[in-house]
N, C-alpha and C positions, 0 to 999 in steps of 0.2 A: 368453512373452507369448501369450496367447490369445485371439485376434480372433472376437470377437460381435457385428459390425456387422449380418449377415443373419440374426442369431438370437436367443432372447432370452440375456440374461447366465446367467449360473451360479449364483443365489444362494445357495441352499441349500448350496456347495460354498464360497464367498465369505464365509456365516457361520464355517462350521466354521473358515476357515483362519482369522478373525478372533476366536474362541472361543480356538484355541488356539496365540493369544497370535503369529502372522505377521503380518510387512507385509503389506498387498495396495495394491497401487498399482492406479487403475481411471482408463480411457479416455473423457472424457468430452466432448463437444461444447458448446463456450461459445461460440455466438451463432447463431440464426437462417436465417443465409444456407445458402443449398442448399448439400449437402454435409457430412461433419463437419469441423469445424475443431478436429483434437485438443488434449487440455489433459490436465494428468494432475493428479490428484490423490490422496492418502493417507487409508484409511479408518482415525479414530481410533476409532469404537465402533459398535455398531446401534443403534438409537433408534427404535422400535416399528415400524415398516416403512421406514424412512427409515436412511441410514449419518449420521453425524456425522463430518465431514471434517477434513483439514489442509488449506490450498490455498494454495497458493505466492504466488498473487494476494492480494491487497488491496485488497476493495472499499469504496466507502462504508457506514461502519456495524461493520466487522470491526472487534475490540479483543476483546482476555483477557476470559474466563466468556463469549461469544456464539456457540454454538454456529452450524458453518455447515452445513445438511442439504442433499444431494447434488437432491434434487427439488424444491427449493426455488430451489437458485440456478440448475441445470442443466436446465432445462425443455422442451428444443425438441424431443423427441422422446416427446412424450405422457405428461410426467412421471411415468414408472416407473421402476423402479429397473432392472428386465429389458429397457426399451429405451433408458433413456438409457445407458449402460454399455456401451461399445462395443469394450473390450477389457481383460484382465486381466492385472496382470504379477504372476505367483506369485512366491514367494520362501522357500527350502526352506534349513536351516544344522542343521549336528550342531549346534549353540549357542546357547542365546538371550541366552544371560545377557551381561550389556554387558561391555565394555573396564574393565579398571580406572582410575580415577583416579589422577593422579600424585599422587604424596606430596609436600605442600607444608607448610612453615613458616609459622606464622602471625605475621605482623610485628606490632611495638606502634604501637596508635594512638597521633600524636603529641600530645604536651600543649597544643598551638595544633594543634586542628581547621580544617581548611581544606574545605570543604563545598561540591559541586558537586550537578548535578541531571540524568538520563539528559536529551536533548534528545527523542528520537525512542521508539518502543516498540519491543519486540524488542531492544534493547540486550545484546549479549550480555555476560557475567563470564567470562572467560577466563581459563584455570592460568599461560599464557605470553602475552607481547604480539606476537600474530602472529595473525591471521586463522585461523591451522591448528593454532592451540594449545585444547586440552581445552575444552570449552564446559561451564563449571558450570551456567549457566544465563540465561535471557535475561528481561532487566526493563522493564517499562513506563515509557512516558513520564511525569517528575515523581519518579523515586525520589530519593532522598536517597543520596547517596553519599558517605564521608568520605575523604579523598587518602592516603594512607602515606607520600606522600611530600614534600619541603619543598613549602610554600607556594610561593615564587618558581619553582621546576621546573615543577611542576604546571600554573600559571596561566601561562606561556611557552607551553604545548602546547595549551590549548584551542582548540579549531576547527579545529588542525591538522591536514591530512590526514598519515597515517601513524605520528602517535606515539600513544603507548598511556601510561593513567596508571594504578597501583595502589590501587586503592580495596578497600574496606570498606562492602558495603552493609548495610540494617537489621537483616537477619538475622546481621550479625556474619562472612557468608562473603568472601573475599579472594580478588583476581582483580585483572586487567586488562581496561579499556573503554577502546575505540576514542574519543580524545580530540576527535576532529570530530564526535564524535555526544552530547556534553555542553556544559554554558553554566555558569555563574556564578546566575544566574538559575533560577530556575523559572517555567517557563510559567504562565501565571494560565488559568484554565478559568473556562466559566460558570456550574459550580458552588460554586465557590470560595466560603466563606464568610470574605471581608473588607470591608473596609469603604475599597479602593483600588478604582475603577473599572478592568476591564477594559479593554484597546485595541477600541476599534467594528474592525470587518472591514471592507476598501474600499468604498467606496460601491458601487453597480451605474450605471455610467453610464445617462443617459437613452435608448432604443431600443438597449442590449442586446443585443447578437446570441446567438442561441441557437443552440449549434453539438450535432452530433454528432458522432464517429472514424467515419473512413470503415473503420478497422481497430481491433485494437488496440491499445492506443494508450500511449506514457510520461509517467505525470503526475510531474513535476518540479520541484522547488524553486528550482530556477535553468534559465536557457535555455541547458542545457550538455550536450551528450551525452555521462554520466559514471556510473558504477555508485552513486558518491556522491550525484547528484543525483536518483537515482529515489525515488520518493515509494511510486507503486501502481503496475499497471495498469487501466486506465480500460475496459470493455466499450465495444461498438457500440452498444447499448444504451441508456447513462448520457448525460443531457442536460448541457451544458456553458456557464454562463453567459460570455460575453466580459467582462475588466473592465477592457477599453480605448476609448476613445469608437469610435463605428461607425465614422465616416470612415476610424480608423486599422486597424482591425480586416478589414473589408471588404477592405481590401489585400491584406491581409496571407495569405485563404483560399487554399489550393491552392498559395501559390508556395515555390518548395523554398529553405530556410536562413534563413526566418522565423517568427517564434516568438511565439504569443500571452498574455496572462496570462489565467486563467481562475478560475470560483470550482466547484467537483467538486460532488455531489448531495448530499455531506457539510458543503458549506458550508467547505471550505479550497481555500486559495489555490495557485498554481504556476502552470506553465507548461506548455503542449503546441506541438508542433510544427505548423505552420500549413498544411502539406503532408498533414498526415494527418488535416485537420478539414471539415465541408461544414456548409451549414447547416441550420437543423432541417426547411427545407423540400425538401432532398435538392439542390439547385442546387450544383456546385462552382465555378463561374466566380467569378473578379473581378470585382466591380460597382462599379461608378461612383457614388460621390457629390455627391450637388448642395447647395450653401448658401445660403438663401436670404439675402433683404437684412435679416432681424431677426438672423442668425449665428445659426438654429437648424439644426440637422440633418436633410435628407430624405435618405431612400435608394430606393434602385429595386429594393431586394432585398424582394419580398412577404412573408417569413419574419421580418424583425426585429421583435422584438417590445419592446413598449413594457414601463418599468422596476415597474410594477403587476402587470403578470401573473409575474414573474422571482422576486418575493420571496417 
């Protein structure tokens, strides 16, 4: 590792080692606040003065073909490449050439197709059903997956945490997918061309609290602290609509083992922890609400914002 927090980076030395064909892992500062607050990320290519990255985060907008550029998303240090870059981890091998693949038998599709769909993106195809088995490769939300195995087995494991089912995706390759990270179902998208209406997304209740992380933060599918329920990481950054009415939401800021539903800057739903939110007007305190005699909602938080300016 080579620290260039008081200096500028190395790029010219950063190219070469990405030229010829090295990791470079690079140090880079994700939010604002005085200080860096390291994050690491992996450089997948150059991109005319810009790196094109891997980043372990997941923000609103990331999905497969979208490249994410290094001074683009990491900016708090006068978006350069030589200052934001605040340390390098080199990576030197007599070898580059990868691991071989296990040699596998390819099993017969059965004559009753039994047909499933990735739930999540990143889905990975695995040689063995274990989290540490060979990773052929990792598929997008919506693939088509066909089971190898009986009908009744299979649809016993969905949702399941821990079991794994043998599929067949489109390209014909064979593996195992983590069976709690597929449905029955495919997700309908808004570009969907059929002629079934989409499900509408929760409404936005009326005065909306608009939150920010006071750090960064676990956006979550459920309010469970679980490796399974992590969605992204959320920046300091990123504004966070509440989609629980004020009254109940209001409670709920700053106090520890309560948990909000929220709508992310991408427009999907989950959950953040209520301990690690404040509002968009920076106030952390519990506010008080008052109801008046028609049963509509006042607050005393100056920051809520009405459900017009949210959408």
């Amino acid at each position: 590792m080579q620290p260039c927090e008081t200096s500028p980076a190395p790029i010219s030395v950063i190219d070469a080692a990405v030229a010829a064909g090295k990791p470079v892992i690079l140090q880079v500062d994700w939010n604002k606040q005085v200080g860096i607050q390291t994050h690491f990320v992996l450089i997948k290519e150059k991109k005319a003065d810009d790196y094109s990255l891997y980043d372990p985060y997941k923000y609103g907008g990331d999905g497969p073909g979208v490249d994410v550029l290094l001074t683009k998303r990491y900016k708090y240090n006068g978006a350069k490449l030589a200052s934001e870059i605040s340390a390098v981890l080199w990576f030197d091998s007599y070898s580059l050439v990868a691991p071989e693949p296990p040699k596998v038998t390819k099993v017969p599709v059965p004559a009753e197709k039994f047909i499933i769909y990735a739930s999540e993106d990143d889905l990975s195809l695995r040689a063995e059903p274990s989290v540490s088995g060979y990773l052929w490769k990792r598929m997008i939300n919506g693939t088509e997956l066909i089971c190898l195995e009986p009908k009744a087995q299979a649809k016993s494991k969905i949702g399941v945490q821990g079991q794994w089912i043998q599929i067949q995706d489109p390209k014909g390759d064979q593996g195992y997918v983590a069976a709690w990270y597929v449905s029955e179902q495919k997700k309908k998208t808004a570009s969907s061309s059929t002629s079934t209406p989409v499900s509408a997304p929760a409404p936005v209740p009326a005065g909306a609290l608009a939150l920010y992380p006071t750090e960064e933060l676990s956006f979550r599918s459920q309010p469970v602290i679980s490796p399974e329920t992590l969605i992204r990481r959320v920046p300091v950054s990123e504004q966070l609509i509440s989609l629980e009415p004020a009254n109940q939401a209001i409670a709920k800021v700053g106090v520890q083992n309560q948990w909000i539903k929220v709508r992310d800057a991408a427009k999907k739903e989950g959950y953040v922890a209520a301990w690690y939110v404040k509002y968009a007007g920076g106030s952390t305190a519990t506010t008080s609400v008052a109801t008046s005699a028609t049963g509509k909602v006042k607050t005393t938080v100056e920051m809520v914002s009405c459900e017009t300016s949210l959408l």
